[in-house]
C-alpha positions as CSV (number, residue, x, y, z in Angstrom):
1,X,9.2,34.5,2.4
2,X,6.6,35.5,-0.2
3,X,9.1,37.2,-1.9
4,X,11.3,34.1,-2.7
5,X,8.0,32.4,-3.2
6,X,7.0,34.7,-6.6
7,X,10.5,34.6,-7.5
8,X,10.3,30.3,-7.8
9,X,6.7,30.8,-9.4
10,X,8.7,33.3,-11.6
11,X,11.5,30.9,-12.7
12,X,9.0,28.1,-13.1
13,X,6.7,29.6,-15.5
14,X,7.6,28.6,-18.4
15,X,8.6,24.6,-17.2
16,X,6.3,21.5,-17.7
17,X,5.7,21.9,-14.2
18,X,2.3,24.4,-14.7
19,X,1.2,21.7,-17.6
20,X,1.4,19.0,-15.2
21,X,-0.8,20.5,-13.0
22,X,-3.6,20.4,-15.3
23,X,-2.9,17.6,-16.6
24,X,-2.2,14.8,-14.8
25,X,-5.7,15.5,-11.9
26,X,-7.4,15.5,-15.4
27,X,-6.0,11.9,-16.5
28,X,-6.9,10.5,-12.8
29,X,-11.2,11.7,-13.9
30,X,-10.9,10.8,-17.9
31,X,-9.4,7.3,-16.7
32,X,-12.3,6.3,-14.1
33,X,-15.1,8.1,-16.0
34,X,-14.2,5.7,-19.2
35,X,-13.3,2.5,-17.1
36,X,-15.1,2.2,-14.0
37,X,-18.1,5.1,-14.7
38,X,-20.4,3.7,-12.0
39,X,-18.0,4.2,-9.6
40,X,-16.9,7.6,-11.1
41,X,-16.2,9.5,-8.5
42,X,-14.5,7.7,-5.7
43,X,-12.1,6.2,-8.5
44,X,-11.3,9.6,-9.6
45,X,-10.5,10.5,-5.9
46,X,-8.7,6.9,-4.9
47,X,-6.8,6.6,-8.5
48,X,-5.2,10.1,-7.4
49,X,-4.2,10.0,-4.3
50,X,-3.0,6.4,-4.4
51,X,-1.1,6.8,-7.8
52,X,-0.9,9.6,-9.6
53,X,-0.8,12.5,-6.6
54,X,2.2,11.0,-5.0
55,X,3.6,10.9,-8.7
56,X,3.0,14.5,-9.4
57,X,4.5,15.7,-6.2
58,X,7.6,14.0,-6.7
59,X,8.0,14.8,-10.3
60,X,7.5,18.7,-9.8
61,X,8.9,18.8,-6.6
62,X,11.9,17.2,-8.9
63,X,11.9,20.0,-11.7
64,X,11.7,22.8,-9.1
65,X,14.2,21.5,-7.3
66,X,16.9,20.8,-10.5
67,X,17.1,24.1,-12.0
68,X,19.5,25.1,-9.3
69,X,21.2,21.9,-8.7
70,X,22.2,21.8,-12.2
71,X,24.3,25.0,-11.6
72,X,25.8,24.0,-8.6
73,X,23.3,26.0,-6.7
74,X,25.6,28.8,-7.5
75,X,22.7,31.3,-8.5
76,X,21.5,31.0,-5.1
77,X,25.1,31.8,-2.6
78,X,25.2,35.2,-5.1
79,X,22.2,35.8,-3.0
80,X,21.8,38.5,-0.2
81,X,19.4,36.2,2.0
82,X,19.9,33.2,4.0
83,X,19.3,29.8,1.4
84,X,16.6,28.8,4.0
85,X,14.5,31.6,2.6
86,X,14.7,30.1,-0.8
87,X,14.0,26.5,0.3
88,X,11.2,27.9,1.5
89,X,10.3,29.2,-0.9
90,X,10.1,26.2,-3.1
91,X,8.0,24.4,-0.7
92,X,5.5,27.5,-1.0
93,X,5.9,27.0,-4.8
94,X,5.0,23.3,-5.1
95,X,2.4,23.1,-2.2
96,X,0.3,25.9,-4.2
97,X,0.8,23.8,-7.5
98,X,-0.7,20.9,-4.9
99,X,-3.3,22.9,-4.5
100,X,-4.0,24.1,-7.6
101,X,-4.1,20.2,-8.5
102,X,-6.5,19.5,-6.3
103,X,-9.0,21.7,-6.9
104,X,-9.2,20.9,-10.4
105,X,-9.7,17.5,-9.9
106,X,-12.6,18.6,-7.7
107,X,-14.2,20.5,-10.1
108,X,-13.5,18.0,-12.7
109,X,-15.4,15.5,-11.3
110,X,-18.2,17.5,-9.9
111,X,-19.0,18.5,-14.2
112,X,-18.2,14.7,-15.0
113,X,-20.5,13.4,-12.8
114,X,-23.1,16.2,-13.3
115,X,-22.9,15.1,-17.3
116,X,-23.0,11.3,-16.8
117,X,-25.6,11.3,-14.5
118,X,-28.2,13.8,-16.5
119,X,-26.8,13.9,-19.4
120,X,-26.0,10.4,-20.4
121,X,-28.8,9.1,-17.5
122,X,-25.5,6.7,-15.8
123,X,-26.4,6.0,-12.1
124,X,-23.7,5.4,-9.4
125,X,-23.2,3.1,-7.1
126,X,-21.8,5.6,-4.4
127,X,-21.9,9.1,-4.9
128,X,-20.3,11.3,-1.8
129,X,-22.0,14.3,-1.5
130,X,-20.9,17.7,-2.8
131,X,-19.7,18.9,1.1
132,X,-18.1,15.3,1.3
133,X,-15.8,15.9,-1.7
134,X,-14.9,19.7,-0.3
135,X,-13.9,17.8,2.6
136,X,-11.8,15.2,1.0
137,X,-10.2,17.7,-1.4
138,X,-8.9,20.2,1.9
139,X,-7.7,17.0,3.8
140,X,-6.0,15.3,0.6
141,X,-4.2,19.1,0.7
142,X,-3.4,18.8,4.3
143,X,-2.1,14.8,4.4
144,X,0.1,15.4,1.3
145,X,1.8,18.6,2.1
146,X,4.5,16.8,4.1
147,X,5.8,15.3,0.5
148,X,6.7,18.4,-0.5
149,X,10.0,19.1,1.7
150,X,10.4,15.2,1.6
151,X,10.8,15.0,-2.0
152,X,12.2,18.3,-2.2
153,X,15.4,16.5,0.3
154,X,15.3,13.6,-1.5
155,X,16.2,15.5,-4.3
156,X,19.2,17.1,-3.4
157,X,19.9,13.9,-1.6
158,X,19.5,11.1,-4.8
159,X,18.3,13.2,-7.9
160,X,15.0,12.9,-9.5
161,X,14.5,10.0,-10.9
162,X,15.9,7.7,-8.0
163,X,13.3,10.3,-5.5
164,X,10.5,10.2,-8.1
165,X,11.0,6.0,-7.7
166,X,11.3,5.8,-3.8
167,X,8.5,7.8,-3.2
168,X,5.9,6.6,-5.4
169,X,7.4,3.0,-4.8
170,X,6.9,3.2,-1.3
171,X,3.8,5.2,-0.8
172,X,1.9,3.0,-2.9
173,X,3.0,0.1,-0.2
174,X,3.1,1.7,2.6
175,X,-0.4,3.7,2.0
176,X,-2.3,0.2,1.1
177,X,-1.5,-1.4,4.5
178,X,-0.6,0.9,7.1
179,X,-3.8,2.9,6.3
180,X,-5.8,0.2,7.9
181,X,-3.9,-0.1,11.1
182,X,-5.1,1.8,14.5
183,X,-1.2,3.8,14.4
184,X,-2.2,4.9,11.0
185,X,-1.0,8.7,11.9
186,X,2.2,7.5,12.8
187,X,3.0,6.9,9.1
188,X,2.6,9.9,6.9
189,X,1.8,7.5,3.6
190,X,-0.7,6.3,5.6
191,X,-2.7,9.3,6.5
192,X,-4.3,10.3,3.4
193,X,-5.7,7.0,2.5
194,X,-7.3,6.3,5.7
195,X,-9.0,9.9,5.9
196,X,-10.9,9.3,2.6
197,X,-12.6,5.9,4.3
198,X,-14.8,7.8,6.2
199,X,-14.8,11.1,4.1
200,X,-15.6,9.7,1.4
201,X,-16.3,5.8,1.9
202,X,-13.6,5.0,-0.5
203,X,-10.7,1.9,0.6
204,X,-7.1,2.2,-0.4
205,X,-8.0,-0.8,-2.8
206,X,-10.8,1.1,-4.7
207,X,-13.5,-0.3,-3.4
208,X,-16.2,0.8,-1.4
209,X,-16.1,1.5,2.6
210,X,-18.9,-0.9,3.2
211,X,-19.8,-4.1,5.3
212,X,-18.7,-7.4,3.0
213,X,-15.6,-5.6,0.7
214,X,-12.2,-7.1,1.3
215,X,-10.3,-4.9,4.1
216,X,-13.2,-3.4,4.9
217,X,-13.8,-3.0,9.0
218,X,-16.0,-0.6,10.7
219,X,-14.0,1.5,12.4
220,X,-12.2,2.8,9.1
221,X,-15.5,4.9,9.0
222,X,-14.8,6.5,12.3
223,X,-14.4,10.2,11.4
224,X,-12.7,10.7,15.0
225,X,-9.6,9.3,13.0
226,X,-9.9,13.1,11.1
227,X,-8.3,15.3,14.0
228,X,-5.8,12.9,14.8
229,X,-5.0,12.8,10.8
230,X,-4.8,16.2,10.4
231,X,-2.4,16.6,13.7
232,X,0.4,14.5,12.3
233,X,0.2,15.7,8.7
234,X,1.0,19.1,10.0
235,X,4.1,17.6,12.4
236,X,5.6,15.7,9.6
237,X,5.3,18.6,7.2
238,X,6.9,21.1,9.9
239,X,9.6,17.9,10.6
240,X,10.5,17.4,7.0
241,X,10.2,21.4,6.5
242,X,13.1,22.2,9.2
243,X,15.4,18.6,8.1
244,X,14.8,20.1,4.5
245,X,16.4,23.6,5.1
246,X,19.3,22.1,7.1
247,X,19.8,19.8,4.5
248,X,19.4,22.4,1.9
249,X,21.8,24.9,3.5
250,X,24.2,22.5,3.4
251,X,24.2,21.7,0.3
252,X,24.2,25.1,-1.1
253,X,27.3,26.3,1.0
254,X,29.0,22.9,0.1
């Protein structure tokens, strides 16, 4: 598997999709430093995972998965190996760029807020500790990995544009509402948005997890909602992971 893996980082390398990855967690902390800078860093967080993180997993997840499409997936039945080894290798490929992602819009808005707050003397009005934003980036990494092999399918299924369309479209519904329900984990839009309420005290609407702000109730602060999250992220991934290869065998072999 890790094989196929370096061989999709390989063909990839000199696509948009590294570029992306830079610079699209960078927009999320630019945005919410210059718009809504006393609420810095739970924008950054809630501005990504509500909009632009669904977006960038779809549109790489689209560009990795074209390349061989656009040949008739003809490079990849020359191949000695089974085409399930190269699905998953893709979904190896855009999970790390996920990753990657992620981390920089940690560190990103750790040095943001470290400048705004000494060096331009800006106070905000939450600030989630340094272990609270560790936490939120790992769990944002765990709740979103199932959109990989989903958008990945969709893609062979519709193309990119229609996938890049669905998914945002409907995670950006689905995530606002279902978040706030008790059967939460039963949705996977719904899982990442409802982890960072008590991670870190953040609603899907952007504002604060506090008594008195529209939506807010106090059991979206209970962090026993975490294990539960974290279950059912890893079943949809493995679900969407083994419908994707079918899928994918499929179409390669016509």
């Amino acid at each position: 598997m890790h094989r196929f893996y370096k061989a999709e980082k390989l063909k990839n390398c000199h696509s948009a999709i590294g570029k992306l990855t830079i610079l699209m967690p960078l927009i999320s902390v630019i945005l919410s430093a210059v718009l809504t800078n006393r609420f810095f860093t739970i924008d950054s967080y809630n501005w990504w995972y509500m909009m632009l993180f669904p977006g960038f997993v779809s549109l790489i997840c689209g560009l990795a998965g074209q390349r061989d499409k656009k040949m008739g997936n003809r490079p990849i039945l020359t191949l000695p190996e089974e085409p399930k080894h190269v699905w998953d290798g893709k979904v190896l490929y855009v999970i790390r760029e996920a990753a990657v992602a992620l981390i920089i819009i940690f560190a990103a808005s750790v040095v943001i807020a470290a400048i705004l707050q000494k060096g331009m003397q800006m106070s905000f009005a939450v600030y989630p500790s340094l272990g609270s934003q560790v936490a939120a980036t790992a769990l944002l990494l765990v709740s979103f990995v199932w959109q990989v092999p989903f958008c990945l399918m969709l893609q062979q299924i519709m193309g990119i544009f229609p996938m890049l369309l669905l998914n945002m479209g409907t995670y950006s519904v689905i995530a606002a509402s279902a978040s706030l329900k008790s059967y939460f984990f039963l949705i996977p839009q719904a899982i990442a948005s409802r982890l960072m309420c008590s991670v870190i005290g953040v609603l899907p609407n952007g504002l604060p997890a506090r008594p008195g702000e529209m939506t807010f109730s106090q059991e979206l602060l209970d962090t026993s909602a975490i294990l539960p999250g974290i279950a059912a992220s890893v079943i949809w991934l493995a679900v969407f992971w083994f419908a994707g290869r079918k899928l994918y065998e499929r179409a390669v072999r016509g």
